[in-house]
Backbone as numpy.savetxt, mean C-alpha at the origin, in Angstrom:
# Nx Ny Nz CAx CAy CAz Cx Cy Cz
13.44 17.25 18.87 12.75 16.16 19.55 11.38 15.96 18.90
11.22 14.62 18.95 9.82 14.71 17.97 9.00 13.78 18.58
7.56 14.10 19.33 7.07 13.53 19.75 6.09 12.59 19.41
5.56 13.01 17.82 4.90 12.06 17.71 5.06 12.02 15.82
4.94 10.72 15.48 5.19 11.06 13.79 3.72 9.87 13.14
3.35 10.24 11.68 2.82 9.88 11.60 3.19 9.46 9.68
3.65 7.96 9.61 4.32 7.99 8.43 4.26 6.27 7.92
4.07 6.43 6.88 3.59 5.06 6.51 4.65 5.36 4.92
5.15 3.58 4.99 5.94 3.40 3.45 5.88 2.16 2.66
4.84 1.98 1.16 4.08 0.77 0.90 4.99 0.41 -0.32
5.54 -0.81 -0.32 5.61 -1.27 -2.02 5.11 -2.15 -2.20
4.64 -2.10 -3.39 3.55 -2.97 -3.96 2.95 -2.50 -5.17
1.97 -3.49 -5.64 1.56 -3.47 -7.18 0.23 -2.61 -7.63
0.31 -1.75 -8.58 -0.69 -0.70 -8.83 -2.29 -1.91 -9.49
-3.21 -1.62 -8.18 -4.45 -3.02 -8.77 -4.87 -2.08 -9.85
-5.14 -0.84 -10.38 -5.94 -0.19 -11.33 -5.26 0.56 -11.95
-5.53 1.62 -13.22 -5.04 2.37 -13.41 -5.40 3.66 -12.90
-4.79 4.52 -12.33 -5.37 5.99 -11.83 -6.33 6.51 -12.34
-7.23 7.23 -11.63 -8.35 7.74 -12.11 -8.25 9.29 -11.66
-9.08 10.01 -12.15 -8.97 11.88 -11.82 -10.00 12.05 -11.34
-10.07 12.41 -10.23 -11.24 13.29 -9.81 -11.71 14.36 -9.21
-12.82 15.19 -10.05 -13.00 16.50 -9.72 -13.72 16.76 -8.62
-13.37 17.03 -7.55 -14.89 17.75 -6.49 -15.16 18.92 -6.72
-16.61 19.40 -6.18 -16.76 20.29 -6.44 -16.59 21.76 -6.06
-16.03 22.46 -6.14 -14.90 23.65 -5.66 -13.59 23.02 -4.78
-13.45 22.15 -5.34 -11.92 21.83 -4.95 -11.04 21.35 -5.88
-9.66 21.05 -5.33 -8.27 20.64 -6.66 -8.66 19.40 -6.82
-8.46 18.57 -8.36 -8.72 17.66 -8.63 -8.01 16.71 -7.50
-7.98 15.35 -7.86 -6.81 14.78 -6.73 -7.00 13.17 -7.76
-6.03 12.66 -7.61 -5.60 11.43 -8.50 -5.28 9.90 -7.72
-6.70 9.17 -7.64 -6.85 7.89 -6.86 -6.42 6.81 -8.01
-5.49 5.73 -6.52 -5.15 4.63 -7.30 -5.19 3.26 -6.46
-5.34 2.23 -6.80 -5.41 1.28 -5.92 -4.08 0.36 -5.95
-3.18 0.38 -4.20 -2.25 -0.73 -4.53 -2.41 -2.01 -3.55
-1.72 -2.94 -4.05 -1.89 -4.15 -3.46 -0.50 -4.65 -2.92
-0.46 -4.83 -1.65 0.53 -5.58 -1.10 0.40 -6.87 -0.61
0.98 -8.35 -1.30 0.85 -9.76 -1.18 2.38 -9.90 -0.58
1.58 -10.49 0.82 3.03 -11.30 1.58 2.32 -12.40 1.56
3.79 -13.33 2.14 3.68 -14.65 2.23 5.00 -15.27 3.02
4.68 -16.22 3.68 5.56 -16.51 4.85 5.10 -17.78 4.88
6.23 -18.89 5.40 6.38 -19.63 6.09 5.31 -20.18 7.35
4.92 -21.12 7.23 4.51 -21.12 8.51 4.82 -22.75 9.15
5.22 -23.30 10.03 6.03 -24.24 10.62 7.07 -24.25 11.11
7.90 -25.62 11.49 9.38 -25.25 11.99 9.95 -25.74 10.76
11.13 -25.24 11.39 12.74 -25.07 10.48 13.74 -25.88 11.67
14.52 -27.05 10.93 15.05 -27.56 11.22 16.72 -27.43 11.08
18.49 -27.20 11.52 19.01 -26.98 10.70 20.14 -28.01 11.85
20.82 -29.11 10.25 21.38 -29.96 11.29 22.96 -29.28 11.51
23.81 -30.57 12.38 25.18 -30.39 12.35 25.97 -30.38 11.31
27.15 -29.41 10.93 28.36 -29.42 10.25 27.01 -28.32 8.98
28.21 -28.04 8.17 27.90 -27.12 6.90 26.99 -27.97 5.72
27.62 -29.71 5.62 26.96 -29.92 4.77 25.36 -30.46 4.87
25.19 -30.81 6.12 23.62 -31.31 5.94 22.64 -30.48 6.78
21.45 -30.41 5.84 20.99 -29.05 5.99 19.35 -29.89 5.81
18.71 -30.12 7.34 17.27 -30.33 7.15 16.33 -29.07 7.31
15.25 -28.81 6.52 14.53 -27.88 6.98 13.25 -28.55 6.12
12.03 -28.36 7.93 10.80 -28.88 7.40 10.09 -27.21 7.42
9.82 -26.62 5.96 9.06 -25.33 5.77 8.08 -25.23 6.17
6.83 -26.37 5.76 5.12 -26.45 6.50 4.76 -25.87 5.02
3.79 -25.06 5.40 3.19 -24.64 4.25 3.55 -23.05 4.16
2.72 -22.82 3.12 3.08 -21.50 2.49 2.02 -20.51 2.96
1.99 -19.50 4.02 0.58 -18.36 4.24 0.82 -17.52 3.24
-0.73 -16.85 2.65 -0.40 -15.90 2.05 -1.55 -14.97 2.73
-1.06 -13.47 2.83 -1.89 -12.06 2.71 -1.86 -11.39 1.71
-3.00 -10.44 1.40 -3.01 -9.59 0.61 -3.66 -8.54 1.07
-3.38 -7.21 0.88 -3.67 -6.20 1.37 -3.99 -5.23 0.47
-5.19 -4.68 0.06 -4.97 -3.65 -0.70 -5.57 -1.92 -0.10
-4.85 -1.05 -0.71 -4.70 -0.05 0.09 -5.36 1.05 -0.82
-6.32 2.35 -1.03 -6.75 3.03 -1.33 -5.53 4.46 -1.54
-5.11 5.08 -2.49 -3.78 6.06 -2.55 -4.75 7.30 -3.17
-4.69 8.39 -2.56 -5.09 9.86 -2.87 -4.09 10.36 -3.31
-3.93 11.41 -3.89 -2.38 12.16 -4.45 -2.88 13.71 -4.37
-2.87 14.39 -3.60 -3.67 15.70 -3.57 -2.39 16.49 -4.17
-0.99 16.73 -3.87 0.02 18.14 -4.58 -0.17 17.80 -6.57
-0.35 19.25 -6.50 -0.53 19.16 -8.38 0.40 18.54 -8.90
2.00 18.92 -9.32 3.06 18.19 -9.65 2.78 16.32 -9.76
2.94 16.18 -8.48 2.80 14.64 -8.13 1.14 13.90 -8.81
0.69 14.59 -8.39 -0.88 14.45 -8.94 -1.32 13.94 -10.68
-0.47 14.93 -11.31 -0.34 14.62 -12.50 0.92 13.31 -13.35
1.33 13.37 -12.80 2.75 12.56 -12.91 1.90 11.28 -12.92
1.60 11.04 -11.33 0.80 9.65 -11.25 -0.54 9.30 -12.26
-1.28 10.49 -12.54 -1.95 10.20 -13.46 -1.71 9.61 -14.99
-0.69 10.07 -15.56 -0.11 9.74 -16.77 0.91 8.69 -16.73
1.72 8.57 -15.64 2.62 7.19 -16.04 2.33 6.16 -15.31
1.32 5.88 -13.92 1.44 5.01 -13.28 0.23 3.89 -14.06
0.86 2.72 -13.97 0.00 2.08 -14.59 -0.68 0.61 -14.14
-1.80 -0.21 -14.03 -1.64 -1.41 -13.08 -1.12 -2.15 -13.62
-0.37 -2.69 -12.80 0.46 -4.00 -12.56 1.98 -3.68 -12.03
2.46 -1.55 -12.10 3.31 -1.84 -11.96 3.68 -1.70 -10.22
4.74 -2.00 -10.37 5.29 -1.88 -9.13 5.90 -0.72 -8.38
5.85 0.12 -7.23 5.90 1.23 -6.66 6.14 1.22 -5.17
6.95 2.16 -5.03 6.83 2.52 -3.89 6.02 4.16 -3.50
5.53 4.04 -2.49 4.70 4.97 -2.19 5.09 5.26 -0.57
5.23 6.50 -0.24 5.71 7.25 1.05 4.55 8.30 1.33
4.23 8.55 2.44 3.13 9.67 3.13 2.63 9.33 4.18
1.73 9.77 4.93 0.91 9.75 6.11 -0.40 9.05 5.77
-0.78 8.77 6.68 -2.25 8.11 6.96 -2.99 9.20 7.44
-4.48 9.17 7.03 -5.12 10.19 7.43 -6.84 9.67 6.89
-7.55 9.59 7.64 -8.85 8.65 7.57 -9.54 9.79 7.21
-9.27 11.02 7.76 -10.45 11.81 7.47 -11.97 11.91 7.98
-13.21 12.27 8.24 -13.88 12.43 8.73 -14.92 12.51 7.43
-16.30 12.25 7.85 -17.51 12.19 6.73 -18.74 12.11 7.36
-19.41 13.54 6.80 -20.68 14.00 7.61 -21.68 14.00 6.29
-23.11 12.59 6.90 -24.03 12.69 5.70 -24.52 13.91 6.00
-25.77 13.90 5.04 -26.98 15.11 4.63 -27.75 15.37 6.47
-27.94 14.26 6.97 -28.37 14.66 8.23 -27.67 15.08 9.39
-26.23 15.21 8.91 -24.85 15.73 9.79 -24.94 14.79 11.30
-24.45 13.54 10.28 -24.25 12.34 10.98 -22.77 11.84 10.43
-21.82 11.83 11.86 -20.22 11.32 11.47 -20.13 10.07 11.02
């Protein structure tokens, strides 16, 4: 039984190419930026009688774009993405969400 899950699954287009970065006393970890562009319909749809006549008023075209920040912390995976992923291409990406927490110099959240 599983009470609570926490799981996110993106495809979409790599905006940059991966970058490496070292902190300091910690494992490198390998950031990349992707972008997800939808687009939809927005109006009515019309659809007449019998098979052959077929009205449809579309409206216009919405578009979103979303772009999403990707960490890669396991070594294996880490490196992989560093060397072959490249922008523009296309990917799918699977993992959790996790915002994390950030305390300045005056240990302010």
């Amino acid at each position: 039984l599983v009470s609570a899950m926490n799981r996110v699954q993106l495809l979409g287009r790599v905006g940059q190419d991966p970058i490496m970065r070292q902190v300091e006393g910690k494992n490198p970890i390998t950031i990349f930026s992707l972008t997800i562009n939808e687009m939809w319909w927005t109006g009515d749809s019309e659809v007449g009688e019998g098979a052959v006549l077929l009205l449809c008023t579309l409206g216009d075209i919405s578009k979103k774009t979303t772009w999403h920040r990707i960490p890669v912390f396991r070594p294996g995976l880490r490196d992989v993405t560093y060397h072959y992923v490249m922008k523009g291409s296309q990917i799918f990406v699977e993992g959790k969400i996790d915002y994390g927490e950030y305390t300045d110099k005056n240990n302010v959240r």
